[in-house]
C-alpha positions as a printed NumPy array, in Angstrom:
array([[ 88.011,  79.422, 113.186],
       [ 85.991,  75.961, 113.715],
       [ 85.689,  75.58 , 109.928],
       [ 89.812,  75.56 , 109.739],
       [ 90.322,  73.891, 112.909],
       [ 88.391,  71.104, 111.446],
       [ 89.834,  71.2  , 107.925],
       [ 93.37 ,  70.831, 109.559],
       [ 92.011,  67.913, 111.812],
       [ 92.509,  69.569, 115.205],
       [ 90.005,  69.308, 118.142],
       [ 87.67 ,  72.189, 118.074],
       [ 88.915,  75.377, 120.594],
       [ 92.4  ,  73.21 , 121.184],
       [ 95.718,  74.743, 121.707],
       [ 98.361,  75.327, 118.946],
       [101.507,  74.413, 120.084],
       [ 99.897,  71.407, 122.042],
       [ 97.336,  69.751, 119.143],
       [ 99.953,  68.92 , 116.063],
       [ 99.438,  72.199, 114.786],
       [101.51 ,  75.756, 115.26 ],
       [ 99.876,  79.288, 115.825],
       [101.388,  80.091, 112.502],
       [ 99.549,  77.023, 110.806],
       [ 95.991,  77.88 , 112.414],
       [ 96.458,  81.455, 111.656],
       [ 97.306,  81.344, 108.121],
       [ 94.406,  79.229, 107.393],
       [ 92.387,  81.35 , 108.914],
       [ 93.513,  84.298, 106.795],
       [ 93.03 ,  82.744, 103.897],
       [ 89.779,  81.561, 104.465],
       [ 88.873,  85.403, 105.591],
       [ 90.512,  86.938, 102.439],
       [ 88.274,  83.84 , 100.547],
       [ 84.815,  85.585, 102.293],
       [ 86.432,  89.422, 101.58 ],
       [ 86.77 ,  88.545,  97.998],
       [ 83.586,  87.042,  97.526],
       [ 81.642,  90.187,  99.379],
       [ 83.615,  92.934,  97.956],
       [ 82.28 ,  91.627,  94.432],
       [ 79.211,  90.846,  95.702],
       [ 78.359,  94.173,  97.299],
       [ 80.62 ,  96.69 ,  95.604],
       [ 83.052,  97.035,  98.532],
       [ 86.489,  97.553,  97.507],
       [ 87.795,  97.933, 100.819],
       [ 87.324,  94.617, 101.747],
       [ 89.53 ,  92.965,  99.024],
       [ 92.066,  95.682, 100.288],
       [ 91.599,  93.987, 103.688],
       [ 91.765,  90.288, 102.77 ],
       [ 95.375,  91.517, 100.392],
       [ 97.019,  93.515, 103.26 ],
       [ 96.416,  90.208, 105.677],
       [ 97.655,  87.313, 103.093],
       [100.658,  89.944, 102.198],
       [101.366,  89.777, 105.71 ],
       [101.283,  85.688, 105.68 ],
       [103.44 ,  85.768, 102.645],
       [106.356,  87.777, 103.761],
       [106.146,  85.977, 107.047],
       [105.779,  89.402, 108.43 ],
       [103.895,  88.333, 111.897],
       [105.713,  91.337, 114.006],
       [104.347,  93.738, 111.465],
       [107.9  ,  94.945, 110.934],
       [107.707,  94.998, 107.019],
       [110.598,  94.805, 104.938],
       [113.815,  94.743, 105.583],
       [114.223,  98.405, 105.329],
       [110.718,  98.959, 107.538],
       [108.389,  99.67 , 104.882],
       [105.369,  98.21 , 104.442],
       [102.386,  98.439, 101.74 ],
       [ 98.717, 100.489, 103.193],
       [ 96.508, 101.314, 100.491],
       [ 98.769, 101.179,  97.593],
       [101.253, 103.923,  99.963],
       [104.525, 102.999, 101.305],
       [104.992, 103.594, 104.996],
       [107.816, 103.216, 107.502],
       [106.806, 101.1  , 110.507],
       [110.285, 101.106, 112.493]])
């Protein structure tokens, strides 16, 4: 979280909302510097699961999905399954 507070030029441990920056903002930085780290274990160590990890989080980010709601039908993506989260 320091690393990407400092890449987007906010004071370390300072509020979102109140430091230039939204929750959103510091939050999808941090995702995609996690999914970075997944990626470069899961090859590194032969853990799949990881990657899985770091895709289900930046799918997430993408589809500005931050209530966990899925799509517009409910559905959302686990493990290559399809599940209903209404």
């Amino acid at each position: 979280m320091r690393a990407v507070e400092k890449e987007l030029g906010v004071p370390s441990r300072s509020k979102p909302g109140e430091n230039g920056i939204t929750e959103i903002q510091l939050t999808t930085e941090i995702v995609k510097l996690r999914k970075l780290s997944h990626d470069r274990q899961a090859e590194r160590d032969n853990l799949p699961g990881l990657k899985l990890r770091g895709d289900f989080w930046m799918d997430r980010v993408n589809q500005n999905d931050w209530g966990f709601n899925g799509d517009t039908n409910g559905n959302m993506q686990l493990l290559g399954k399809v599940i209903n989260v209404q």
